[in-house]
Structures are given as C-alpha cells and as structure tokens.
C-alpha positions in Angstrom: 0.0 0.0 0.0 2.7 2.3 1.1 4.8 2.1 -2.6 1.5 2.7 -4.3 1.1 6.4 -1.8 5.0 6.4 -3.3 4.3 6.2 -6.5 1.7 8.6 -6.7 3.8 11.3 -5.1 6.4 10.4 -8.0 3.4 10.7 -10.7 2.2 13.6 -8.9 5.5 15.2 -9.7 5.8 14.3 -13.0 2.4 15.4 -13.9 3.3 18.8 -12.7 6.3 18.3 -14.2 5.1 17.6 -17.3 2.5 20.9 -17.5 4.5 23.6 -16.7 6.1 24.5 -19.9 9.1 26.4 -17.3 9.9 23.2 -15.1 13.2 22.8 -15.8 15.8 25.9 -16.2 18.9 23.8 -17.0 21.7 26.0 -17.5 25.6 25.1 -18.2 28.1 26.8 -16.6 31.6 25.4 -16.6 32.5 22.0 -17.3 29.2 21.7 -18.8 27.2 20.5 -15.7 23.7 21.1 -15.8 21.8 22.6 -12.9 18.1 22.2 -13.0 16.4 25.4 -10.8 13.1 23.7 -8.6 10.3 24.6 -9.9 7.7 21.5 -8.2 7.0 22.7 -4.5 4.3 21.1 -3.7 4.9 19.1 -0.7 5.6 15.4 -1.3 5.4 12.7 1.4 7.2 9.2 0.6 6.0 6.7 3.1 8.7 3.9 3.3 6.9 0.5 2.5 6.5 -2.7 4.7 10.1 -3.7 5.5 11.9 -0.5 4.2 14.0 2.2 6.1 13.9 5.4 5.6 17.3 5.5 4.3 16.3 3.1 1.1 14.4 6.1 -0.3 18.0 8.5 -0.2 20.5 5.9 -0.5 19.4 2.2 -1.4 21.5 -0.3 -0.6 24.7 2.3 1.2 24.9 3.4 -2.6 25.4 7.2 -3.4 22.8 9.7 -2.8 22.1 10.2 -6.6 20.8 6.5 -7.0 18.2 7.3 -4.6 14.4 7.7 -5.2 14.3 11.5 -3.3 17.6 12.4 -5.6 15.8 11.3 -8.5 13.1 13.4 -7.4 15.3 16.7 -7.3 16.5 15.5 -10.6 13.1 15.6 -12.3 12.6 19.3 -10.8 11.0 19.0 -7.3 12.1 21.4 -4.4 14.5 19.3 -2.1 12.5 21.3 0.9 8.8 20.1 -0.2 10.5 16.3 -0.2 10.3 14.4 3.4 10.4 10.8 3.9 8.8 9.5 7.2 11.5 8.0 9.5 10.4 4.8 9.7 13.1 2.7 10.6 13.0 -1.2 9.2 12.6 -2.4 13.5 9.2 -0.8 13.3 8.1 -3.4 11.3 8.6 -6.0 13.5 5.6 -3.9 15.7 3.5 -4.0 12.6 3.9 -7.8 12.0 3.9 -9.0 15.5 -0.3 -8.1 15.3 -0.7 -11.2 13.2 -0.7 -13.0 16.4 -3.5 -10.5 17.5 -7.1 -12.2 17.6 -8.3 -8.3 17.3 -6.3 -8.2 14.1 -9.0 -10.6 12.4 -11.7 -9.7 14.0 -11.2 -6.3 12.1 -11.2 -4.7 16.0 -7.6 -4.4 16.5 -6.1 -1.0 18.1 -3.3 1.3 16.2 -1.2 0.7 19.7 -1.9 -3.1 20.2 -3.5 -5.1 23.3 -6.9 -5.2 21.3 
C-alpha cells in the first residue's frame, strides 16, 4: 500500500512536471554540468513500504545519494524542501507484524497501539 502512496507522489511530480512548460531551467556553466532550478514545491510525502527504512528512499543499498528515489526526485525538478520521507526505521516493522498474532487483528477490532 505504502509504494503505491510512493508512487503517486512520484506521478504527482511528474504530472506537474510535465504541464509547466518552465519546469526545468537547466543552464551550463563550466565543465558543462547542468543545474536544473526547482520549480515543483508542492509538498511530497514518501512513506517507506512494509520492511523499508527510511534510508532506502536516499540511499538504497549504502549506494550514493544520486541513486536514490528523493535524488531522482530533485533531478526531475521537485524542491529538495517540499520532499520528506517518514522516519520509519526497518525495526518498526517488527511492531506491525507482531499483530498477526493478535485475535483483534481478524476480528477487524484491533487497536493502532496493540493489546486489542
């Protein structure tokens, strides 16, 4: 469920992206580098699916920053300040998981903190 709210935020993006005829400024200063000027600020959430870190939407896998989903993000023209990922660390998981063995859970009367 969570990549899907992930995936809209990145269509979101795109979208906007895609109907402002400004979105990208790219200019080349020296050694022909390109610098794209944010012009998406609309405030983007990215909540880390079941099992993932926080830190596997910035840098999968201890891999460099630009690999990352929120890089790629920036790349496409979204403000690096409207971009937050929820720190959700992958331990929290085990919370999530452990109400499997919850009777509540399946009678569809199970509470957000546990204990039914």
């Amino acid at each position: 469920m969570n990549v899907w709210i992930g995936l809209l935020a990145f269509y979101l993006c795109l979208s906007t992206l895609a109907s402002t005829s400004t979105a990208l400024s790219t200019s080349t200063p020296n050694n022909n580098v390109a610098t794209v000027t944010p012009s998406i600020t609309i405030p983007i959430v990215i909540c880390p699916g079941f099992g993932n870190d926080a830190i596997d939407y910035s840098e999968p896998l201890q891999q460099p920053r630009e690999v990352g989903f929120v890089s790629a993000l920036e790349r496409r023209g979204c403000d690096p300040q409207s971009i937050t990922v929820l720190d959700i660390k992958r331990s929290d998981w085990i919370r999530v998981a452990g109400g499997l063995f919850d009777v509540n859970f399946y009678r569809n009367s199970a509470e957000p903190t546990g204990g039914g």
